[in-house]
MILO-910034 format. One line per 10 residues: number of its first residue (from 1); their letters; for each residue x, y, z of C-alpha. Coordinates in pm, 1 decimal. Example, Ala and Ser with C-alpha at 12.3 -4.5 7.8 and 13.67 -1.06 7.14 Angstrom:
! residues 2
1 = AS = 1230.0,-450.0,780.0  1367.0,-106.0,714.0
***
This chain:
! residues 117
1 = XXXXXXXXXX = 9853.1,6047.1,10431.6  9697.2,6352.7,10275.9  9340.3,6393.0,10369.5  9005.4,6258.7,10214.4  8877.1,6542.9,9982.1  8619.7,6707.3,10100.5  8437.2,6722.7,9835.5  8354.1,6336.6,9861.5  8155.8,6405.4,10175.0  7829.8,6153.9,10221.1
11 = XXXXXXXXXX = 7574.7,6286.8,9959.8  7756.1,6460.2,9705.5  7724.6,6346.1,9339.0  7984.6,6351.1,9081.5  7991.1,6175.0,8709.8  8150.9,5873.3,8607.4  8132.6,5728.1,8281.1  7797.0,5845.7,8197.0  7657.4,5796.9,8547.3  7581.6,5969.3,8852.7
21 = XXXXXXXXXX = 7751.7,5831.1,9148.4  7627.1,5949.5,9532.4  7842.0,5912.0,9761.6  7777.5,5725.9,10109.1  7798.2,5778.1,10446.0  7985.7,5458.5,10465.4  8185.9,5566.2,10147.9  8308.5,5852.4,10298.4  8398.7,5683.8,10672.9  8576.1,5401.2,10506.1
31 = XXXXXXXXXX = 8734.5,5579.2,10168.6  9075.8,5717.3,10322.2  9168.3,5378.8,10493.4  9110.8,5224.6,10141.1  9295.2,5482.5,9978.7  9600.2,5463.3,10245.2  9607.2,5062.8,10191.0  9572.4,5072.8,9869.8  9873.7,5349.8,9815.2  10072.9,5108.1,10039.9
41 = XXXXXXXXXX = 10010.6,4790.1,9793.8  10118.8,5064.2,9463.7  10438.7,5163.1,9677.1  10489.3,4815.0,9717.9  10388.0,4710.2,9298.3  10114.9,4512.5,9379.0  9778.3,4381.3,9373.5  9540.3,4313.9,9636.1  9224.3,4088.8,9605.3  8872.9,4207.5,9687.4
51 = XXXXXXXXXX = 8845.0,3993.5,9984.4  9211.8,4109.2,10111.3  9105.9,4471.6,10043.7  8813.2,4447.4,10293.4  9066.8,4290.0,10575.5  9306.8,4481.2,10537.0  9112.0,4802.0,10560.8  8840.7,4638.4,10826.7  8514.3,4694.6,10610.5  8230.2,4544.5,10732.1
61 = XXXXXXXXXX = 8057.0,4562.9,10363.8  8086.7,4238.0,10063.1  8403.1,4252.1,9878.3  8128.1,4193.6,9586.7  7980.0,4560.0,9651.8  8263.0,4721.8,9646.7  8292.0,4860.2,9266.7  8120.5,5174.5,9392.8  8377.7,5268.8,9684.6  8632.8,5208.2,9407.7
71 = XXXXXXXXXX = 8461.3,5457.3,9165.6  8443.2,5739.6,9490.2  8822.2,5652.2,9565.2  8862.5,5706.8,9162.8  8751.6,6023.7,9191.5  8928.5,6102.9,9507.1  9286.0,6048.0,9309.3  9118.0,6235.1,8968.7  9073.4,6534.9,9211.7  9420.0,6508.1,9340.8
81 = XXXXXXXXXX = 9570.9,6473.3,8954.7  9711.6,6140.9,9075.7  9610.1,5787.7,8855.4  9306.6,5580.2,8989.5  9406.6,5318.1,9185.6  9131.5,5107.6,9145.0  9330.1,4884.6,8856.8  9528.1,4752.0,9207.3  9218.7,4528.2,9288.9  9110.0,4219.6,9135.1
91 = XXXXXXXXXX = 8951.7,3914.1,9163.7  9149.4,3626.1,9369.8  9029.7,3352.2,9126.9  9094.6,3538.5,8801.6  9320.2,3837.3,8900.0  9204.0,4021.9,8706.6  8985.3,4403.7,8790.7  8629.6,4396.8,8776.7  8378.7,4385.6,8466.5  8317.0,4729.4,8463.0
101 = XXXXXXXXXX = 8661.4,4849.3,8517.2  8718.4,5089.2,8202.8  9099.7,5109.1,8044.8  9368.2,4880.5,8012.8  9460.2,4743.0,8372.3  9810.7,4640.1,8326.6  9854.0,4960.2,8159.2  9721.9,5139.0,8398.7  9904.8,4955.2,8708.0  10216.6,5023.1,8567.7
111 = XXXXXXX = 10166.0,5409.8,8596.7  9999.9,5398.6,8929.8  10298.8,5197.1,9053.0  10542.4,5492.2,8856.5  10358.0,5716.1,9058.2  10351.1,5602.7,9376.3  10744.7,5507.7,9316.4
***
Protein backbone atom coordinates (compact mmCIF):
# COMPACT_ATOMS: atom_id res chain seq x y z
CA UNK A 1 0.00 0.00 0.00
CA UNK A 2 1.05 3.56 -0.64
CA UNK A 3 2.75 5.09 2.29
CA UNK A 4 1.43 7.03 5.44
CA UNK A 5 1.71 10.80 4.52
CA UNK A 6 4.16 12.37 6.04
CA UNK A 7 2.64 15.07 6.91
CA UNK A 8 0.59 13.10 9.67
CA UNK A 9 3.79 12.59 11.60
CA UNK A 10 3.24 12.56 15.71
CA UNK A 11 2.63 16.30 16.57
CA UNK A 12 1.42 17.93 13.64
CA UNK A 13 -1.99 19.72 13.73
CA UNK A 14 -4.44 19.99 11.02
CA UNK A 15 -8.35 21.25 11.11
CA UNK A 16 -11.33 19.30 11.16
CA UNK A 17 -14.66 20.59 11.39
CA UNK A 18 -13.87 23.56 13.37
CA UNK A 19 -11.25 21.82 15.51
CA UNK A 20 -7.71 21.32 15.87
CA UNK A 21 -6.70 17.78 15.81
CA UNK A 22 -2.81 16.73 17.02
CA UNK A 23 -1.76 13.95 15.92
CA UNK A 24 -0.17 11.05 18.15
CA UNK A 25 2.66 9.14 18.41
CA UNK A 26 0.42 6.19 18.57
CA UNK A 27 -1.71 7.74 15.69
CA UNK A 28 0.96 7.81 13.50
CA UNK A 29 2.54 4.03 14.42
CA UNK A 30 -0.84 2.50 14.09
CA UNK A 31 -2.60 4.80 11.14
CA UNK A 32 -1.28 2.85 7.92
CA UNK A 33 -2.30 -0.66 9.29
CA UNK A 34 -5.80 0.94 9.83
CA UNK A 35 -5.79 2.48 6.62
CA UNK A 36 -4.53 -0.89 4.76
CA UNK A 37 -7.45 -2.91 6.69
CA UNK A 38 -9.74 -0.67 6.25
CA UNK A 39 -9.04 -0.31 2.20
CA UNK A 40 -9.27 -4.15 2.29
CA UNK A 41 -12.98 -4.14 3.96
CA UNK A 42 -13.98 -1.06 0.94
CA UNK A 43 -12.41 -3.50 -1.78
CA UNK A 44 -14.38 -6.03 -0.29
CA UNK A 45 -17.99 -3.49 0.23
CA UNK A 46 -18.05 -3.71 3.68
CA UNK A 47 -18.22 -2.67 7.14
CA UNK A 48 -16.17 -3.44 10.01
CA UNK A 49 -17.16 -2.90 13.73
CA UNK A 50 -15.07 -0.87 16.18
CA UNK A 51 -14.11 -3.82 18.15
CA UNK A 52 -13.19 -5.87 14.78
CA UNK A 53 -11.22 -2.79 13.62
CA UNK A 54 -8.89 -2.95 16.68
CA UNK A 55 -8.26 -6.95 16.00
CA UNK A 56 -7.85 -6.86 12.94
CA UNK A 57 -5.27 -4.13 12.91
CA UNK A 58 -3.73 -5.31 16.57
CA UNK A 59 -4.34 -1.92 18.52
CA UNK A 60 -3.77 -2.06 21.90
CA UNK A 61 -6.08 1.26 22.47
CA UNK A 62 -10.44 1.09 23.30
CA UNK A 63 -12.39 0.66 20.23
CA UNK A 64 -14.39 3.58 22.20
CA UNK A 65 -11.31 6.08 21.63
CA UNK A 66 -10.92 5.56 18.44
CA UNK A 67 -12.98 8.58 16.68
CA UNK A 68 -9.71 10.52 16.71
CA UNK A 69 -7.45 7.89 14.70
CA UNK A 70 -10.44 7.93 12.34
CA UNK A 71 -10.36 11.78 11.94
CA UNK A 72 -6.11 11.49 11.29
CA UNK A 73 -6.87 8.53 8.78
CA UNK A 74 -9.65 11.14 7.32
CA UNK A 75 -7.23 13.38 6.63
CA UNK A 76 -4.72 10.94 5.41
CA UNK A 77 -7.29 9.98 2.34
CA UNK A 78 -8.34 14.07 2.03
CA UNK A 79 -4.55 14.52 1.34
CA UNK A 80 -4.45 11.74 -1.11
CA UNK A 81 -7.89 13.16 -2.98
CA UNK A 82 -9.34 9.74 -2.15
CA UNK A 83 -13.00 9.60 0.08
CA UNK A 84 -12.66 9.15 3.95
CA UNK A 85 -13.02 5.89 4.91
CA UNK A 86 -14.08 6.36 8.20
CA UNK A 87 -18.05 5.82 7.13
CA UNK A 88 -16.64 1.83 6.92
CA UNK A 89 -16.79 1.65 10.81
CA UNK A 90 -19.65 1.39 13.01
CA UNK A 91 -21.01 0.28 15.98
CA UNK A 92 -21.67 -3.72 16.28
CA UNK A 93 -24.96 -3.16 18.20
CA UNK A 94 -26.38 -0.40 16.01
CA UNK A 95 -24.24 -0.46 12.79
CA UNK A 96 -24.31 2.42 12.37
CA UNK A 97 -20.84 5.26 12.36
CA UNK A 98 -20.26 7.18 15.30
CA UNK A 99 -22.15 10.36 16.78
CA UNK A 100 -19.90 12.70 15.48
CA UNK A 101 -19.45 11.25 12.12
CA UNK A 102 -20.44 14.30 9.74
CA UNK A 103 -22.29 13.40 6.16
CA UNK A 104 -24.52 10.86 5.07
CA UNK A 105 -22.85 7.34 5.78
CA UNK A 106 -24.56 5.19 3.33
CA UNK A 107 -23.91 7.86 0.95
CA UNK A 108 -20.72 8.10 1.60
CA UNK A 109 -19.91 4.14 1.70
CA UNK A 110 -21.19 3.77 -1.52
CA UNK A 111 -18.45 6.10 -3.07
CA UNK A 112 -15.67 4.83 -0.95
CA UNK A 113 -16.61 1.32 -2.10
CA UNK A 114 -16.75 2.98 -6.07
CA UNK A 115 -13.46 3.99 -5.30
CA UNK A 116 -11.75 1.39 -3.98
CA UNK A 117 -13.61 -0.86 -6.86
Amino acid sequence: MTAWDSSLEPVNRFKMTGRTITVTKIQADVGQRVRDELIDIAKRGQTITYGELKAAADLSHPPNGMGRLLDVISQDCHLRNEPSLAPLVVNAQTREVGADYEGNPDADRRVVYDFWS
